[in-house]
N, CA, C and O of each residue as an XYZ file, in Angstrom:
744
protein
N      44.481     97.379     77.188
C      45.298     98.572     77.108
C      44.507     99.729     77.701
O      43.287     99.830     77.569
N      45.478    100.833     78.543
C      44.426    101.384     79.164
C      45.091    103.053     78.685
O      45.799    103.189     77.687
N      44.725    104.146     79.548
C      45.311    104.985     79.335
C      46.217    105.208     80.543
O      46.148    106.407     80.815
N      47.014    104.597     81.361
C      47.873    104.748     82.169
C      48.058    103.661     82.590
O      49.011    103.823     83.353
N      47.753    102.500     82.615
C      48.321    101.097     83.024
C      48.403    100.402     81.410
O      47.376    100.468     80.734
N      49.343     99.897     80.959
C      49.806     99.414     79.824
C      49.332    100.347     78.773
O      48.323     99.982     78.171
N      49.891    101.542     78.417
C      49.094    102.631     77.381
C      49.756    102.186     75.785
O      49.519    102.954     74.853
N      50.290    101.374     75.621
C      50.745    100.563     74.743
C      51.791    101.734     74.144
O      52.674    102.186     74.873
N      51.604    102.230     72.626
C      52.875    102.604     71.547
C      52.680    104.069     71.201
O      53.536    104.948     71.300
N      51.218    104.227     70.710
C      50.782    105.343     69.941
C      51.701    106.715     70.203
O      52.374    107.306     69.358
N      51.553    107.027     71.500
C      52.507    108.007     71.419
C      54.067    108.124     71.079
O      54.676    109.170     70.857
N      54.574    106.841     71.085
C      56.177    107.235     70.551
C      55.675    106.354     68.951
O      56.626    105.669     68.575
N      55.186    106.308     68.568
C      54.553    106.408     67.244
C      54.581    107.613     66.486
O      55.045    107.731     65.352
N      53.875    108.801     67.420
C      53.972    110.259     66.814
C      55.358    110.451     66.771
O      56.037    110.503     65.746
N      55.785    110.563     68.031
C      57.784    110.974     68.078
C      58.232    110.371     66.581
O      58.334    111.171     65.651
N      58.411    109.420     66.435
C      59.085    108.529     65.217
C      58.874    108.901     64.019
O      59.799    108.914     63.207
N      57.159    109.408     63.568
C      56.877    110.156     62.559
C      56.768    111.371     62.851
O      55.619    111.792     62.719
N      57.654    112.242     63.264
C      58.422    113.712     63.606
C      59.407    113.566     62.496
O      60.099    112.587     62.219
N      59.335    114.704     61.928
C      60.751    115.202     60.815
C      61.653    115.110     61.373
O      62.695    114.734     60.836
N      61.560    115.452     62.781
C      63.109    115.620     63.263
C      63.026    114.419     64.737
O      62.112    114.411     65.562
N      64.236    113.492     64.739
C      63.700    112.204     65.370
C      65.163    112.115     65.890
O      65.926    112.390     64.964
N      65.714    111.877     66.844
C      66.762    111.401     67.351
C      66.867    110.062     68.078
O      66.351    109.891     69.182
N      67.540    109.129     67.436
C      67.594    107.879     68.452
C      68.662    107.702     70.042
O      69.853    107.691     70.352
N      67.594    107.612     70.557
C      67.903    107.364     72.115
C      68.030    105.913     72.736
O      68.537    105.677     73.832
N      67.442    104.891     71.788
C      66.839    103.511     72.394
C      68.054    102.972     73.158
O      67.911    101.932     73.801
N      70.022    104.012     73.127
C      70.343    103.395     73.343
C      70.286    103.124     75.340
O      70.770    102.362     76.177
N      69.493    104.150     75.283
C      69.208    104.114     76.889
C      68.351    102.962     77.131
O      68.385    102.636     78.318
N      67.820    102.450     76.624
C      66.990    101.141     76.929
C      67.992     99.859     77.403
O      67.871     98.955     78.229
N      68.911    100.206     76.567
C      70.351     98.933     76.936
C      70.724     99.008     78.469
O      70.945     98.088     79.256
N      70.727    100.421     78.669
C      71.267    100.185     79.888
C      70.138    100.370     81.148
O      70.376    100.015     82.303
N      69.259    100.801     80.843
C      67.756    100.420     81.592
C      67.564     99.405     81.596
O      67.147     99.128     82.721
N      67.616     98.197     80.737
C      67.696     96.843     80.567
C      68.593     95.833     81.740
O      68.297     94.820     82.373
N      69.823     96.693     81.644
C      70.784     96.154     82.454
C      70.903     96.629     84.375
O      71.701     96.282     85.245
N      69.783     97.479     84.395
C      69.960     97.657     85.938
C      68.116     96.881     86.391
O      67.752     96.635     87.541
N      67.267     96.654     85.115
C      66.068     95.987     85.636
C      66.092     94.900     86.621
O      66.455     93.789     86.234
N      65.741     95.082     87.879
C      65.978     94.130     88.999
C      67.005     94.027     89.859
O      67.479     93.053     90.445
N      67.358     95.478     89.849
C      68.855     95.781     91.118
C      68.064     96.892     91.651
O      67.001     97.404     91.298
N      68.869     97.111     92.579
C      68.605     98.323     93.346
C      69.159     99.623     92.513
O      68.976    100.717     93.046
N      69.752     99.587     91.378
C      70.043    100.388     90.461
C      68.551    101.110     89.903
O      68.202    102.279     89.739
N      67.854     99.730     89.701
C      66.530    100.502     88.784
C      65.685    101.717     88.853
O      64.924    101.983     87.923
N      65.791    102.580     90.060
C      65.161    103.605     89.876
C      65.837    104.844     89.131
O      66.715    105.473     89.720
N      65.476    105.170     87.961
C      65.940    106.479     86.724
C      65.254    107.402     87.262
O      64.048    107.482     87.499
N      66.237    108.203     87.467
C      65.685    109.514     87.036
C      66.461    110.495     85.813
O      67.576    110.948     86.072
N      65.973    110.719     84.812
C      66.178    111.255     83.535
C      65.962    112.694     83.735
O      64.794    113.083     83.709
N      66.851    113.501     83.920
C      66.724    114.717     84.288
C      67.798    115.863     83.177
O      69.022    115.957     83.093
N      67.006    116.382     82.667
C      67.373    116.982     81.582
C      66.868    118.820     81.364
O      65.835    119.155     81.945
N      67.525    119.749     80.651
C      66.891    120.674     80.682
C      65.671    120.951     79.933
O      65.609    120.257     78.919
N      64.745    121.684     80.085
C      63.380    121.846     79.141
C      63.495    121.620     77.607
O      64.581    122.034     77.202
N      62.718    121.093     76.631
C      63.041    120.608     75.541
C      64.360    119.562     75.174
O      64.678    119.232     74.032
N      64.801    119.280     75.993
C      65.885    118.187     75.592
C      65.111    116.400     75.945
O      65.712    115.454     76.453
N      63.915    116.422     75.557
C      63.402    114.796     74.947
C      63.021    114.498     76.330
O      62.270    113.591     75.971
N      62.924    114.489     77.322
C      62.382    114.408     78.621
C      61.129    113.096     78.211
O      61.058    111.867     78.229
N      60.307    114.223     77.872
C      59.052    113.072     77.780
C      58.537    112.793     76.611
O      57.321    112.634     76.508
N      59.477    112.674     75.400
C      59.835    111.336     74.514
C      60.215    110.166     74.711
O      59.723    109.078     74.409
N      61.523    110.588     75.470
C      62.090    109.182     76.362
C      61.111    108.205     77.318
O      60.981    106.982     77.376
N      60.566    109.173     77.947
C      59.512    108.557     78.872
C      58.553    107.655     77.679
O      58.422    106.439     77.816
N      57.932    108.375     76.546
C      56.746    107.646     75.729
C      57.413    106.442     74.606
O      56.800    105.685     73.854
N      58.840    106.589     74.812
C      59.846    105.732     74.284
C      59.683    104.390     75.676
O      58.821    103.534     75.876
N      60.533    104.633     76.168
C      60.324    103.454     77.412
C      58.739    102.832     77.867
O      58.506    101.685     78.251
N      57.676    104.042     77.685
C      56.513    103.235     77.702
C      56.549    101.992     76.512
O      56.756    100.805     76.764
N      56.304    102.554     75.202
C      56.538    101.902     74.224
C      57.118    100.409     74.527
O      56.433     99.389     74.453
N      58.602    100.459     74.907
C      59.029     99.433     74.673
C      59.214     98.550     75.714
O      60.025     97.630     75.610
N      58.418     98.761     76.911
C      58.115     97.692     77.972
C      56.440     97.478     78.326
O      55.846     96.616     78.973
N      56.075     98.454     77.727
C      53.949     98.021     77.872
C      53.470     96.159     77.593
O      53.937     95.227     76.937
N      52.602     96.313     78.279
C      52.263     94.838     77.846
C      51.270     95.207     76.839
O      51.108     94.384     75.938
N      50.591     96.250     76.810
C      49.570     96.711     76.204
C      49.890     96.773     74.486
O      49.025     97.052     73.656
N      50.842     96.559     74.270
C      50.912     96.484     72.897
C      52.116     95.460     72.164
O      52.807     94.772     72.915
N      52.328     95.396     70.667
C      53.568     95.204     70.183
C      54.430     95.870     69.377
O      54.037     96.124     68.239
N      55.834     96.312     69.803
C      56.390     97.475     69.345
C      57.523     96.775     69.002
O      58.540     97.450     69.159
N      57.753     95.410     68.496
C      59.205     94.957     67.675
C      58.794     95.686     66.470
O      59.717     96.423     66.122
N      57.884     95.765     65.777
C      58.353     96.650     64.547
C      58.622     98.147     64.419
O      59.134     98.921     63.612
N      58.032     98.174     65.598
C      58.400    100.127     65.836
C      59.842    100.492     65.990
O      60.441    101.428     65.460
N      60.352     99.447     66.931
C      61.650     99.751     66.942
C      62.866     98.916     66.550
O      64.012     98.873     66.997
N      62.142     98.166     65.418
C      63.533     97.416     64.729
C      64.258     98.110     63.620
O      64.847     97.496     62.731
N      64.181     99.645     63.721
C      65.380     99.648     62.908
C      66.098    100.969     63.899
O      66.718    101.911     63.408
N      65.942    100.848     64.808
C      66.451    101.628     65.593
C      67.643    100.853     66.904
O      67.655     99.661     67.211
N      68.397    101.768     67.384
C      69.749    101.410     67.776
C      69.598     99.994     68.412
O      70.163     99.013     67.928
N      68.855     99.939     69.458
C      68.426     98.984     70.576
C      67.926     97.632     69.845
O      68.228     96.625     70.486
N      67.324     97.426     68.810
C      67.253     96.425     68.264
C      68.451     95.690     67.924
O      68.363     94.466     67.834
N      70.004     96.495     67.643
C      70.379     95.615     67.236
C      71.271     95.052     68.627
O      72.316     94.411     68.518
N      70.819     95.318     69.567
C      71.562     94.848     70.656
C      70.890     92.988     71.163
O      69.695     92.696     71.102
N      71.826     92.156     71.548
C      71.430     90.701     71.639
C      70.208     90.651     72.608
O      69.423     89.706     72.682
N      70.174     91.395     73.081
C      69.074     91.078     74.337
C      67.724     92.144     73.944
O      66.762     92.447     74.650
N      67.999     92.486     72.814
C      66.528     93.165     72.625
C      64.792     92.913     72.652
O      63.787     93.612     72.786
N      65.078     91.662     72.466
C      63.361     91.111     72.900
C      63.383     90.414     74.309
O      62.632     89.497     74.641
N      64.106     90.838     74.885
C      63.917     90.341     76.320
C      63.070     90.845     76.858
O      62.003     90.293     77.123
N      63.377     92.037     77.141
C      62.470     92.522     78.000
C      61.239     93.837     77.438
O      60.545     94.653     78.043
N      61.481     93.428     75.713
C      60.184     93.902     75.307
C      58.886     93.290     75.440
O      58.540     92.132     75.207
N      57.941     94.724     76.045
C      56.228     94.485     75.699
C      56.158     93.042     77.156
O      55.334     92.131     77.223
N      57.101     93.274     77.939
C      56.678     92.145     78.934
C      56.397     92.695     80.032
O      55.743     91.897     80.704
N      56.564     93.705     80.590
C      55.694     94.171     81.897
C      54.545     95.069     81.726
O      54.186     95.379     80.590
N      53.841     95.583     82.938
C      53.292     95.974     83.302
C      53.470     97.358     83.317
O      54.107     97.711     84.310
N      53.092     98.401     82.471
C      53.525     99.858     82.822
C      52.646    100.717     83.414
O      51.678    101.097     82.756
N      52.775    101.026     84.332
C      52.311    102.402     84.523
C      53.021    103.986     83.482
O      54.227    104.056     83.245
N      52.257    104.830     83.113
C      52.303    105.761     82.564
C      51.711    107.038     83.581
O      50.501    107.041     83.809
N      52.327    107.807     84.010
C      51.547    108.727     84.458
C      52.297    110.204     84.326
O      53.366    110.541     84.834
N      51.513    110.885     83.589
C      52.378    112.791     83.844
C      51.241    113.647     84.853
O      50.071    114.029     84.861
N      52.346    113.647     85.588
C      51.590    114.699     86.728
C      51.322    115.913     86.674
O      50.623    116.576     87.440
N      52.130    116.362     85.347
C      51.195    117.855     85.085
C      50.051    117.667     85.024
O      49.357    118.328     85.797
N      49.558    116.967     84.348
C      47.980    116.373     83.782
C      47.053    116.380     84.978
O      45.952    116.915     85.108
N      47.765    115.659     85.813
C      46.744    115.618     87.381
C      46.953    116.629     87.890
O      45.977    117.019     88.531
N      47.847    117.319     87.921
C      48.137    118.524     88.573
C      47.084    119.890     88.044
O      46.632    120.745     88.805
N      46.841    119.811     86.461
C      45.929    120.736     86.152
C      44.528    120.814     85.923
O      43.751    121.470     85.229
N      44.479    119.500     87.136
C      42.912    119.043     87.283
C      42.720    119.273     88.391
O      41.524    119.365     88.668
N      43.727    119.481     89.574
C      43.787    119.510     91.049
C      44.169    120.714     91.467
O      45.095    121.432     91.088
N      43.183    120.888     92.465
C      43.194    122.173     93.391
C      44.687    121.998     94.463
O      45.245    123.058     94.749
N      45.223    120.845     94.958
C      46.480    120.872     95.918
C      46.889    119.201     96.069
O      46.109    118.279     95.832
N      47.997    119.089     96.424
C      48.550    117.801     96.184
C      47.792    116.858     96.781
O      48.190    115.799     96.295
N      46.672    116.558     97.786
C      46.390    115.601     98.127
C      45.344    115.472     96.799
O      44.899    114.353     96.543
N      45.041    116.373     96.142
C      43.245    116.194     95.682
C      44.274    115.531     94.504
O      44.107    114.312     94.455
N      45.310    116.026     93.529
C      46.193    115.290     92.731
C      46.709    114.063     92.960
O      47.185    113.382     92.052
N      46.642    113.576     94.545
C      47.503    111.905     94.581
C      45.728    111.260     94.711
O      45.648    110.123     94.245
N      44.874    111.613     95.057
C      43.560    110.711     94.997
C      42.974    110.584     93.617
O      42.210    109.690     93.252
N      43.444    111.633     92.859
C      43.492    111.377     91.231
C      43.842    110.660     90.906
O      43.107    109.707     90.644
N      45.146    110.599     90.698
C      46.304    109.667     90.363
C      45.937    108.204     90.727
O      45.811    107.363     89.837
N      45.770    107.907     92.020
C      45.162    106.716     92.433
C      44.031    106.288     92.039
O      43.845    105.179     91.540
N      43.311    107.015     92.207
C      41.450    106.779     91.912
C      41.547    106.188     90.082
O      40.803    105.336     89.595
N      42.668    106.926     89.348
C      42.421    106.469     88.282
C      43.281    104.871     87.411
O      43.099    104.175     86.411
N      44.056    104.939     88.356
C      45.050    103.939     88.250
C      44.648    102.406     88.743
O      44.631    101.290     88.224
N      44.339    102.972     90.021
C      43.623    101.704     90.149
C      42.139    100.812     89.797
O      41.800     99.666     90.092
N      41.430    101.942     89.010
C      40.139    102.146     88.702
C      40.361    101.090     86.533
O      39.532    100.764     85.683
N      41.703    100.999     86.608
C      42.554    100.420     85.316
C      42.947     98.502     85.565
O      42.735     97.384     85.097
N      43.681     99.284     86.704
C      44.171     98.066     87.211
C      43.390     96.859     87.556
O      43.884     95.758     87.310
N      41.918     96.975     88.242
C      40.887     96.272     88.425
C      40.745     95.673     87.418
O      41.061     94.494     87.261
N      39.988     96.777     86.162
C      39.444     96.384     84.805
C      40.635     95.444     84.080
O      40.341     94.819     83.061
N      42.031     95.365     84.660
C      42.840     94.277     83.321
C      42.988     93.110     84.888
O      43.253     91.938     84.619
N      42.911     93.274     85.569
C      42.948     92.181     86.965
C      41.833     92.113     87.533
O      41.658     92.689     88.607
N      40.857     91.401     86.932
C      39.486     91.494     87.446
C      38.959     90.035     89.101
O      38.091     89.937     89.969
N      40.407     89.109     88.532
C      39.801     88.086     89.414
C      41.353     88.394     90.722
O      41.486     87.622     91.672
N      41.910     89.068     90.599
C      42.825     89.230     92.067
C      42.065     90.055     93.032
O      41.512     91.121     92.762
N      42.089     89.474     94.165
C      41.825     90.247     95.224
C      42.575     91.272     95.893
O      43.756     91.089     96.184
N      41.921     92.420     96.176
C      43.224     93.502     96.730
C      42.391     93.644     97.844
O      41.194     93.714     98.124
N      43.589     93.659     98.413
C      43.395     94.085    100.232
C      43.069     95.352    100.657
O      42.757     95.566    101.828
N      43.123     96.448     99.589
C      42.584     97.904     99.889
C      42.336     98.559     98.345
O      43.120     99.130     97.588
N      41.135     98.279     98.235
C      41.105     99.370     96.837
C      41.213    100.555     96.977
O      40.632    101.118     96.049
N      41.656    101.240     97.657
C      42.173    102.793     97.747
C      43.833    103.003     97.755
O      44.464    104.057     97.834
N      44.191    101.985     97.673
C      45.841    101.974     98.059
C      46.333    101.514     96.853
O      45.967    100.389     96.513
N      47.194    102.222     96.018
C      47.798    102.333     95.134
C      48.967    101.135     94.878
O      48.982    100.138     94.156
N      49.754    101.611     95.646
C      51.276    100.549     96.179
C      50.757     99.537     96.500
O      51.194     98.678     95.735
N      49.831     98.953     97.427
C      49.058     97.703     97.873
C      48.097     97.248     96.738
O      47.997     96.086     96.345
N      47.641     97.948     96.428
C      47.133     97.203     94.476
C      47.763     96.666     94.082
O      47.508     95.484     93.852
N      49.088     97.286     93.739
C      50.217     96.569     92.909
C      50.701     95.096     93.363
O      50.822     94.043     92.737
N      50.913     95.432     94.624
C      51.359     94.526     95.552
C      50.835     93.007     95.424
O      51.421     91.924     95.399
N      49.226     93.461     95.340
C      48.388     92.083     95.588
C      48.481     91.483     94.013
O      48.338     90.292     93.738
N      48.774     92.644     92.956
C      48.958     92.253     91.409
C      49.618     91.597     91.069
O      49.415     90.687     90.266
N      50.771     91.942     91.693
C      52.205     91.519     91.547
C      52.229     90.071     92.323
O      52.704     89.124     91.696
N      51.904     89.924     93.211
C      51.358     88.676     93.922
C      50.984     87.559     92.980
O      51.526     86.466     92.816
N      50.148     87.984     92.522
C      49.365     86.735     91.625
C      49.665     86.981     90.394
O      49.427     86.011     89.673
N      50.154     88.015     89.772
C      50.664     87.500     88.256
C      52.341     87.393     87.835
O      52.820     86.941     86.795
N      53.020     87.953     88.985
C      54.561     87.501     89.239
C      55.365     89.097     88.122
O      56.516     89.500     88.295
N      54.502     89.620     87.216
C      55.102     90.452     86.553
C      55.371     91.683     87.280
O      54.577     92.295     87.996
N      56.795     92.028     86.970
C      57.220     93.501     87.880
C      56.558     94.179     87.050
O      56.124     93.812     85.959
N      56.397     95.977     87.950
C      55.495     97.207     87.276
C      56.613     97.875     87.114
O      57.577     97.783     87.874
N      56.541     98.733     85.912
C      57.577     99.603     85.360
C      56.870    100.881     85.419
O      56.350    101.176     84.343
N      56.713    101.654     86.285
C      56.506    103.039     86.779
C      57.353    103.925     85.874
O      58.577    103.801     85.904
N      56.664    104.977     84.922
C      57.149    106.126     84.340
C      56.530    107.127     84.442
O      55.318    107.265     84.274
N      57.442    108.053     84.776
C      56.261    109.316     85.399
C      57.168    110.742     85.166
O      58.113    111.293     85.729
N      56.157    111.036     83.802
C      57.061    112.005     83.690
C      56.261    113.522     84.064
O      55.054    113.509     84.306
N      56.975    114.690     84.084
C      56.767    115.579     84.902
C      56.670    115.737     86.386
O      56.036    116.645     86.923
N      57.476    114.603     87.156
C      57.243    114.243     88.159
C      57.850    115.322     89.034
O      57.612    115.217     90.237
N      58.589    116.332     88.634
C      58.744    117.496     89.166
C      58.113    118.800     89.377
O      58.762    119.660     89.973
N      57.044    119.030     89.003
C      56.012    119.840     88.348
C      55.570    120.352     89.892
O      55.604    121.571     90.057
N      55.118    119.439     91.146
C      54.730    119.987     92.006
C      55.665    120.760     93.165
O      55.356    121.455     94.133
N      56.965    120.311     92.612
C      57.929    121.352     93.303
C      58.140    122.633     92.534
O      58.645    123.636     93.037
N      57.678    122.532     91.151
C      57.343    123.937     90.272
C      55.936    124.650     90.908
O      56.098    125.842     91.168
N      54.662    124.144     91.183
C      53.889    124.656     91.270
C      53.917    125.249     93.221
O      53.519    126.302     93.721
N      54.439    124.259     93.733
C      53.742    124.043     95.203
C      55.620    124.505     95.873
O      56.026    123.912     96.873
N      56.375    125.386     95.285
C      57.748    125.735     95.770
C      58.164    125.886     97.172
O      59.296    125.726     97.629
N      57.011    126.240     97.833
C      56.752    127.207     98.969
C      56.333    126.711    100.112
O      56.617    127.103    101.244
N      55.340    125.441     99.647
C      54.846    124.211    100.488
C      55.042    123.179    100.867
O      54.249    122.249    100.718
N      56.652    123.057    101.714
C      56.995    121.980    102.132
C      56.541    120.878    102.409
O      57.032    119.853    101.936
N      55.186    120.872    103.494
C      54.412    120.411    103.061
C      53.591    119.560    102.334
O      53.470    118.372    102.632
N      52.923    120.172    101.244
C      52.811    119.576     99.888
C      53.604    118.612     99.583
O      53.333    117.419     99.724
N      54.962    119.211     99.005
C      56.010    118.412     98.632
C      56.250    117.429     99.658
O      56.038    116.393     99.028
N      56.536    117.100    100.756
C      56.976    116.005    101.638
C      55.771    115.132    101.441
O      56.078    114.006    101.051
N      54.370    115.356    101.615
C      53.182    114.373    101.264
C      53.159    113.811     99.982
O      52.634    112.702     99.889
N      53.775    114.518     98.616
C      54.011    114.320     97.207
C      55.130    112.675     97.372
O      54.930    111.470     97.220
N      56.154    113.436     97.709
C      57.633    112.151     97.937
C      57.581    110.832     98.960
O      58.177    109.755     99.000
N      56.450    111.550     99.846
C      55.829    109.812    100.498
C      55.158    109.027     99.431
O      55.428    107.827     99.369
N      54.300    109.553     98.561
C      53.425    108.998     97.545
C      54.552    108.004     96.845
O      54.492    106.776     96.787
N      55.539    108.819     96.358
C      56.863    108.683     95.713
C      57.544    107.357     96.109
O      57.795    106.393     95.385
N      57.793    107.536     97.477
C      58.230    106.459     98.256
C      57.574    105.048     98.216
O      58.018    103.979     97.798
N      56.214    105.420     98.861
C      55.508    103.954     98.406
C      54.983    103.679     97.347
O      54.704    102.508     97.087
N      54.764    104.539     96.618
C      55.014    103.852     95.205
C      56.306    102.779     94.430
O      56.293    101.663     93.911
N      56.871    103.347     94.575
C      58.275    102.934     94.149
C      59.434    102.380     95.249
O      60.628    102.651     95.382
N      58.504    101.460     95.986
C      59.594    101.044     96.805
C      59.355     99.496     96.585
O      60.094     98.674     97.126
């Protein structure tokens, strides 16, 4: 378990023991149901404080390999749906909030060599005997991962808007940000 490649439960652990807790899992049903179409890319776009990145530490939760979360979420909506241990705790997650890199980084490239440098610097340590064809390449890490252990990566990334908040002005920026975007998630 790492802190951005399979970050397992803990944080939607805190959410759950919150006084005030709203169940969402039922979005997992239907995240469930587009896993492996060309449907699958979410974007969860919501206004400020409306659960943004709960949901996100929710969906980590319940697809990490890094942990086990049938008891976290068996008494919540999504459990009682037939296909609920399907596709729990069986992939590969990435976790990443880009504010975080963002308030470590001077401009978007020094933030995507973050992002990478640390991701794949994870990925090694739980895939120690695959060979990758570029340890600097993020998407091609995966690639060679995905290769030899057959499990899809479930990419969650929340604040992933943050550098069109910070960098508004820098087209630029932003177009080098959404290539990252691109091969990541293609």
């Amino acid at each position: 378990m790492g802190r951005f490649v399979n970050p397992g439960n803990s944080a939607f652990k805190v959410a759950l023991a919150s006084e005030i807790y709203i169940d969402k899992t039922g979005l997992l049903d239907f995240t469930n149901s587009v896993l492996g179409t060309k449907q699958a890319y979410i974007c969860n776009s919501r206004p400020r404080r409306f659960g943004k990145s709960i949901t996100a530490d929710m969906l980590t939760a319940y697809y990490s390999k890094g942990c086990d979360s049938r008891e976290l979420f068996s008494s919540l909506e999504i459990a009682k749906d037939e296909n609920f241990e399907e596709h729990l705790n069986k992939y590969d997650t990435i976790f990443l909030n880009m504010q975080e890199f963002l308030s470590r980084s001077s401009n978007v490239k020094e933030l995507l060599e973050r992002v990478e440098g640390k991701v794949i610097r994870e990925l090694k340590k739980q895939y120690p005997d695959v060979e990758l064809y570029d340890e600097n390449d993020l998407a091609e890490t995966m690639q060679d991962i995905f290769a030899e252990s057959e499990c899809p990566f479930i990419v969650i990334i929340d604040e992933w808007d943050c550098i069109f908040r910070e960098f508004k002005h820098d087209k630029a920026a932003q177009e080098i940000y959404l290539d990252f975007l691109r091969d990541l998630l293609k």
